[in-house]
C-alpha positions in Angstrom: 153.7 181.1 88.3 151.2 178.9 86.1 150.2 175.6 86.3 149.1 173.6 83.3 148.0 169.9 83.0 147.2 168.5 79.7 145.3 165.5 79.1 146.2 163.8 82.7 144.6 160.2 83.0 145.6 158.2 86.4 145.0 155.1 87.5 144.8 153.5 91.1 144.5 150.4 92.6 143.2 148.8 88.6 140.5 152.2 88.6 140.6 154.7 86.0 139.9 157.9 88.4 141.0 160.5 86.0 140.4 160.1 82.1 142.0 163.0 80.0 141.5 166.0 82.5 143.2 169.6 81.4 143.2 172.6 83.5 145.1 175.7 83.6 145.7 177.6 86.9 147.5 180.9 87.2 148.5 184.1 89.4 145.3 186.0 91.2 143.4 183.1 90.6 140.6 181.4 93.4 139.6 178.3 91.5 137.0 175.8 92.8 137.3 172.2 92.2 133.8 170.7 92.9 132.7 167.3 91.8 131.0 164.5 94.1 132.9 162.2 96.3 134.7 160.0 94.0 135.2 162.2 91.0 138.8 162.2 90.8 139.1 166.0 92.6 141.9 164.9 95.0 143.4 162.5 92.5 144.1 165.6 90.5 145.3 167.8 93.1 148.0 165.3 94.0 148.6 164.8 90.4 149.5 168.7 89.8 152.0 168.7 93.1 153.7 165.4 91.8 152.5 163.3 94.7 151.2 160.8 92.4 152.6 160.2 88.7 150.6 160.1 86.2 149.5 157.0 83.8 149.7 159.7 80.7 149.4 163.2 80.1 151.8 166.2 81.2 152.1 169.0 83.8 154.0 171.9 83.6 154.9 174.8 85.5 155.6 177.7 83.7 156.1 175.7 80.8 158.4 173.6 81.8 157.7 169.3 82.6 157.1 169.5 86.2 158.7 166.3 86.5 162.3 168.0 85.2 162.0 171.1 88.2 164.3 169.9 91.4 162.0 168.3 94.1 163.3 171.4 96.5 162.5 174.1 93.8 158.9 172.3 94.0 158.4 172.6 97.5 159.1 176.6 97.3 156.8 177.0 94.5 153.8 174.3 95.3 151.9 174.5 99.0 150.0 171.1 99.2 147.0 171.2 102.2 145.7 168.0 102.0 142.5 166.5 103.7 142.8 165.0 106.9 146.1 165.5 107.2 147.2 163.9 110.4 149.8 165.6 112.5 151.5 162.5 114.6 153.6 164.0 117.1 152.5 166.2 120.1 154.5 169.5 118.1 153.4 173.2 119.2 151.1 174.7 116.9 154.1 177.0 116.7 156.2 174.4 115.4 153.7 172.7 113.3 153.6 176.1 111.1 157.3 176.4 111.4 157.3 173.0 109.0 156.3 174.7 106.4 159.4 176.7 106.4 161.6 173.8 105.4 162.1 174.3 102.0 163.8 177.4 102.5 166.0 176.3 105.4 170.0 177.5 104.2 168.4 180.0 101.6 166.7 182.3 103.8 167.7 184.1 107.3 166.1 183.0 111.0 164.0 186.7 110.7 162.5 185.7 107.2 161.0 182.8 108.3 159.9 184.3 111.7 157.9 186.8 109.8 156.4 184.4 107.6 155.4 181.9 110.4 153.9 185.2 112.2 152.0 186.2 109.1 150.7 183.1 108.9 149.3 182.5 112.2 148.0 185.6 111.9 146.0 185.1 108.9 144.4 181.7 109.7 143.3 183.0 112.7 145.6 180.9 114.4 147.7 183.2 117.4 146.3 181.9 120.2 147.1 178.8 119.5 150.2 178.6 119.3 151.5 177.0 122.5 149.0 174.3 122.4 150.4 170.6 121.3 148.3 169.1 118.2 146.9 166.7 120.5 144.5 169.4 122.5 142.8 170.5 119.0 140.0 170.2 117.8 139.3 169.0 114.4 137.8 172.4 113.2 141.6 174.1 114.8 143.3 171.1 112.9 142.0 172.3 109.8 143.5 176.4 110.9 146.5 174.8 112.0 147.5 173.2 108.8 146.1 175.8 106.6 148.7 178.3 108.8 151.5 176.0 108.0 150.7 176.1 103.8 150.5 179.5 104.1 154.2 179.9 105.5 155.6 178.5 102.6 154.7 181.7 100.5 154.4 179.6 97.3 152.9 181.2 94.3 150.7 178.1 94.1 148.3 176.9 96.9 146.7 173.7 96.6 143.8 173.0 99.5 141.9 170.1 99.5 139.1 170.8 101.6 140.0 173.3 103.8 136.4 174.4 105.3 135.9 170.8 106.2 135.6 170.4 109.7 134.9 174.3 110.1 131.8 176.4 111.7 130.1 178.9 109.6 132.2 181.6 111.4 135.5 180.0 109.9 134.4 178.3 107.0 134.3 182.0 105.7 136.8 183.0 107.0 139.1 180.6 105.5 137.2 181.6 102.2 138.0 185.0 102.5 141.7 184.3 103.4 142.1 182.0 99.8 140.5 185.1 98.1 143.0 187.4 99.5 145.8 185.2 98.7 144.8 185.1 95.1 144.0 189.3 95.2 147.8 189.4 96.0 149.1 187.0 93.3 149.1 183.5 94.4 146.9 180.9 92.6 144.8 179.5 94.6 143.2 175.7 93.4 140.5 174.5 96.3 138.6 171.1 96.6 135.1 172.1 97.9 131.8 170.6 98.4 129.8 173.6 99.3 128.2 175.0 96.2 127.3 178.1 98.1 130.9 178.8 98.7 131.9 178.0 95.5 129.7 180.3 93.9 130.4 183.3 96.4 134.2 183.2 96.4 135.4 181.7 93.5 136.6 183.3 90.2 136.2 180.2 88.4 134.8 176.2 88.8 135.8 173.1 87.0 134.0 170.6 87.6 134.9 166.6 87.6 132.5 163.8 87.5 133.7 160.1 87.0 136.8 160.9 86.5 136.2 163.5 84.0 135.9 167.1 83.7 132.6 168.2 82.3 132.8 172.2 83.0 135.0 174.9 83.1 133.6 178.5 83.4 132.0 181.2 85.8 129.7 179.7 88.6 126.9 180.5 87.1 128.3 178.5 83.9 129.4 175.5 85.2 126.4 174.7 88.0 123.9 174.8 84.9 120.9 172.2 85.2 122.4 170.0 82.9 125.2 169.3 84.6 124.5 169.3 87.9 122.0 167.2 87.2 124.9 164.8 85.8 127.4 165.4 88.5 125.5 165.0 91.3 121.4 164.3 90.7 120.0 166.8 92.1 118.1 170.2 91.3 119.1 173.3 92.9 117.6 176.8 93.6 119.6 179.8 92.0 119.3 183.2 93.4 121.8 186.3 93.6 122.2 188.3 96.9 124.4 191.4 97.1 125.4 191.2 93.5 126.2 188.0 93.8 125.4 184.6 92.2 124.4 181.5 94.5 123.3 178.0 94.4 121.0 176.3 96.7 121.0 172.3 96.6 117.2 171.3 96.9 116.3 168.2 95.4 117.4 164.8 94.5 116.8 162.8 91.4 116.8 158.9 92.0 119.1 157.1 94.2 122.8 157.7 94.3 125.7 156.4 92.8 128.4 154.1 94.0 131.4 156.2 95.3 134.6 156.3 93.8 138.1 156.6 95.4 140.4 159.4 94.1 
């Protein structure tokens, strides 16, 4: 499946937090969505799953208006972890992944959706917790939990807003390596981060948003040039390469920061 979004501009609350922002995703793709707080990354993210409408522009999934593909189709083909989700009820973790088997409930058999609930426990590292109640976790399990329950809806398009937040070392790359598998198996992968070091090390590809706007579009290396991350986020950064491969290092400010954003 392929994802494309032409020209989206979104409004909020009276605020421009997205002005003319395309972006393609597609199959086997692990794309990075960095920006600082207030750029507009989760704005967009919602945009592309339909949670919020936008004031112009067009998405499409495989071509076709997004708006004009049944919502239950949708929820088969889009998985949507977003940030801090909250999980209100004392539910299993069990059950909790078991949610994200919904959209298939009448089109596929009990043992189908047993296998994918198993697989994705499995893969978020999430087994042994699967008879404690959401109220016993931590915020760093939260984050497992939820990312367990996207995972069962086998959608050939994952959308993660920040899923290493909240996470140790240990399992922010983890969870890095499990979005990279995904997308080595077919599924594009679109993930909010703030880590530039993760970004670099995992990702195929980085757009980058700033003010609402996107301003790159590349490699790593491409996109986190001096120019821009100098733009985006004022600072100066130490580049390296380790193992064949590319990294960024944050260092150094330049003047004071700017006023936050929502979206």
């Amino acid at each position: 499946m392929r994802i494309d979004a032409e020209n989206l501009t979104l409004h909020l609350g009276g605020r421009k937090v997205l002005d003319s922002v395309s972006l393609s995703l597609g199959g086997g793709e692990l794309v990075g969505l960095v920006g600082p707080n207030g750029a507009g990354k989760t704005s967009l993210l919602r945009a592309l799953a339909l949670l919020v409408e936008p004031t112009s522009g067009q998405v499409t999934y495989d071509g076709t208006a997004a708006e004009s593909v049944p919502g239950g189709e949708r929820a088969c083909e889009i998985a949507y972890l977003a940030q801090n989700a909250p999980v209100h009820w004392p539910l299993t973790v069990e059950r909790i992944v078991e949610l994200g088997r919904l959209p298939y409930r009448g089109r596929a058999e009990a043992a189908r959706d047993r296998e994918a609930v198993e697989a994705a426990l499995r893969a978020a590292g999430a087994e042994a917790l699967r008879h404690r109640t959401a109220d016993t976790l931590s915020g760093g399990e939260r984050t497992r939990v939820l990312l367990a329950r996207a995972l069962a809806v086998e959608a050939p398009i994952l959308l993660a807003d920040e899923p290493s937040q909240a996470l140790d070392p240990y399992h922010q790359l983890g969870t890095m390596e499990l979005l990279q598998a995904q997308a080595r198996n077919g599924t594009g992968v679109l993930v909010v981060l703030h880590d530039l070091a993760l970004a670099c090390r995992y990702c195929d590809r980085l757009v980058l948003l700033a003010e609402g706007r996107k301003i790159g579009d590349g490699s790593p290396r491409e996109v986190l040039n001096d120019r821009d991350l100098e733009r985006a986020y004022r600072i100066k950064a130490l580049r390296g390469s380790h193992e064949g491969r590319f990294f960024v290092l944050p260092w150094s400010k330049i003047g004071p920061p700017t006023e936050d954003a929502p979206g």
